[in-house]
KOLMARKE-499434 format. One record per residue: y negated, z, x of N, C-alpha, C, O, CB in turn. Coordinates in steps of 0.001 Angstrom, whole numbers, padded with zeros to 6 digits, always signed. Each point is the difference from the previous one (the first is absolute). Glycine has a CB too. Layout:
! residues N
YZXYZXYZXYZXYZX/...
This chain:
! residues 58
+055087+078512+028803+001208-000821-000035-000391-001427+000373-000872-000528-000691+001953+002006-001096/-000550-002157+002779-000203-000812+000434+000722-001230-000609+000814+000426-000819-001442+001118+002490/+000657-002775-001610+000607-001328-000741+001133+000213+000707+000856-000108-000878-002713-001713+000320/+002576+002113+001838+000818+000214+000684+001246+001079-000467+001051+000256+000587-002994-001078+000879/+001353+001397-002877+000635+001121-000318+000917-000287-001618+000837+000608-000668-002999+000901+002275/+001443-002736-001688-000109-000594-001481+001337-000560-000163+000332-000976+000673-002880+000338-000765/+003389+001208-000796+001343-000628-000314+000439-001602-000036-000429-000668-000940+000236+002726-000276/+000786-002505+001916+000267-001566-000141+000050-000651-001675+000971+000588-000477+000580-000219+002923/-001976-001049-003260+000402-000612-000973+000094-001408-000292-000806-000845+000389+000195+002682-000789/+001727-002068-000370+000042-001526-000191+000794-000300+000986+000074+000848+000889-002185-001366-001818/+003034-000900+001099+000288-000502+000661-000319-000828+001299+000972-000459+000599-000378+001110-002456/-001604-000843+002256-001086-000988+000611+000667+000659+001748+000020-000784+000949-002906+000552-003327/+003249+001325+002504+000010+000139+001464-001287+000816+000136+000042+000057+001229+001262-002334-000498/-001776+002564-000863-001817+000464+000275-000542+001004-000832+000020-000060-001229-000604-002191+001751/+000091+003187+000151+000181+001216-001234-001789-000147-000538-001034-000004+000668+003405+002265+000711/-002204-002336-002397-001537-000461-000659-001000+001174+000131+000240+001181-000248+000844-002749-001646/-002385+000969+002379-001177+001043+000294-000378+000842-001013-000004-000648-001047-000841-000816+002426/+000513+002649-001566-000403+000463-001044-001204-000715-000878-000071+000198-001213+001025+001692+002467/-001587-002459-000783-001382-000597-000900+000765-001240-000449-000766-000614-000742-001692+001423+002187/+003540-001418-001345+000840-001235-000424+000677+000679-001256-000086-000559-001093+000592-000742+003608/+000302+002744-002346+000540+000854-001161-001303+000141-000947+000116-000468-001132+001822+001915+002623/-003121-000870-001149-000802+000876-000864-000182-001567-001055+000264-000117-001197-001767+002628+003158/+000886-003717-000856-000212-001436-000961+000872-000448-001475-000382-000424-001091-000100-000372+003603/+002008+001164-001864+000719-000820-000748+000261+000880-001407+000420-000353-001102+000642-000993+003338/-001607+002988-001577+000419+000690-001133-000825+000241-001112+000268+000421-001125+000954+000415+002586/-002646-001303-000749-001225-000245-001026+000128-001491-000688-000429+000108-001149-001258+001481+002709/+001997-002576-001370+000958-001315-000508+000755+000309-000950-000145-000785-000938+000346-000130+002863/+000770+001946-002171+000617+000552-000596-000431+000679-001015+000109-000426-001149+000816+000208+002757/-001394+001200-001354-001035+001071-001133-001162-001040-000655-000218+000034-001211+000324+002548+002928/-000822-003491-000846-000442-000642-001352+000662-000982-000608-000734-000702-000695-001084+001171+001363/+003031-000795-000655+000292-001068-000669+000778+000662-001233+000116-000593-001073-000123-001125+003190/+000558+003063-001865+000731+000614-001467-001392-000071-000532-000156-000574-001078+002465+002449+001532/-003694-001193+000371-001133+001040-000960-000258-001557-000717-000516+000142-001109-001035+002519+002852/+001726-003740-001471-000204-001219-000639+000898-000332-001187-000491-000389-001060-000290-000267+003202/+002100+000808-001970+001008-000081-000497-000372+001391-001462-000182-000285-001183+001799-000937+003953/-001629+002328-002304-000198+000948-001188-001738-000116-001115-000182+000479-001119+002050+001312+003135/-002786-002536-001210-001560-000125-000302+000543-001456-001211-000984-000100-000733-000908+001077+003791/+002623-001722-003388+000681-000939-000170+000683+000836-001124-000618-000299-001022+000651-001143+003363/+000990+002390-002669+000920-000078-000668-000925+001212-000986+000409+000222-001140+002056-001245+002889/-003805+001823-001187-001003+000544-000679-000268-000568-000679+000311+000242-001166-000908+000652+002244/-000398-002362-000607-000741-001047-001244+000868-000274-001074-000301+000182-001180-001002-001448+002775/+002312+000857-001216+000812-000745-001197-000017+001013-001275-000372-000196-001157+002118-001172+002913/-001042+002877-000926+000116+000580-001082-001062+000645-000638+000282+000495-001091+001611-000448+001863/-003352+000109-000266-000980-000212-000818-000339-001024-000540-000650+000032-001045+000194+001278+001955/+000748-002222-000437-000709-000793-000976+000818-000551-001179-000419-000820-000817-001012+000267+002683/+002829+001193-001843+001209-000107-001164-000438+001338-000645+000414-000095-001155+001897-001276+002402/-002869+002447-001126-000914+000949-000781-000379-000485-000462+000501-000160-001113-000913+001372+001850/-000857-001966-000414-001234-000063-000829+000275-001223-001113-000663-000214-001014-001012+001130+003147/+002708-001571-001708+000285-000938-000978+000996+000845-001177-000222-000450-001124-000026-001757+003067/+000972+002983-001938+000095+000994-000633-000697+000755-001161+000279+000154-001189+000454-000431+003064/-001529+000598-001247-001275+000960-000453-000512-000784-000598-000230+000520-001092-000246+000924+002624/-000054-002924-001522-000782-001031-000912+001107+000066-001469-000199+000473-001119-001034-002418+003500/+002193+001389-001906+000986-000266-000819-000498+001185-000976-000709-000168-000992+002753-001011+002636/-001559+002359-001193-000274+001294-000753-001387+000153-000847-000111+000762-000961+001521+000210+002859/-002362-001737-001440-001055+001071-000420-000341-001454-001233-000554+000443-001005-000646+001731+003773/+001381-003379-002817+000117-001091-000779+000786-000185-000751-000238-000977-000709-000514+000337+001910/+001985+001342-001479+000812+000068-001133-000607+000933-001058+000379-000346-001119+001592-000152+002571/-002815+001604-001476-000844+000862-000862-000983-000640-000604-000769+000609-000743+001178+001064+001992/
């Protein structure tokens, strides 16, 4: 499959190269895997503050 075959997207007039798609979509995937690596810590580390709490009230 050639870039020639590649569905137009976006508005721009210009149908974007595939290695311009694959870029923006890896831009993408890491910025959630950033976004979710982020909403992991917190809630470990709202565990473990937890778990202190817990194991210091005994």
């Amino acid at each position: 499959m050639s870039e020639e075959t590649v569905p137009q997207q976006g508005g721009t007039g210009q149908p974007k190269g595939l290695l311009q798609q694959m870029e923006e979509l890896m831009a993408a995937l890491n910025a959630d895997l950033s976004a979710l690596d982020a909403d992991l810590q917190a809630a470990g580390d709202a565990g473990r503050a937890a778990a202190e709490e817990g194991g210091q009230a005994g």
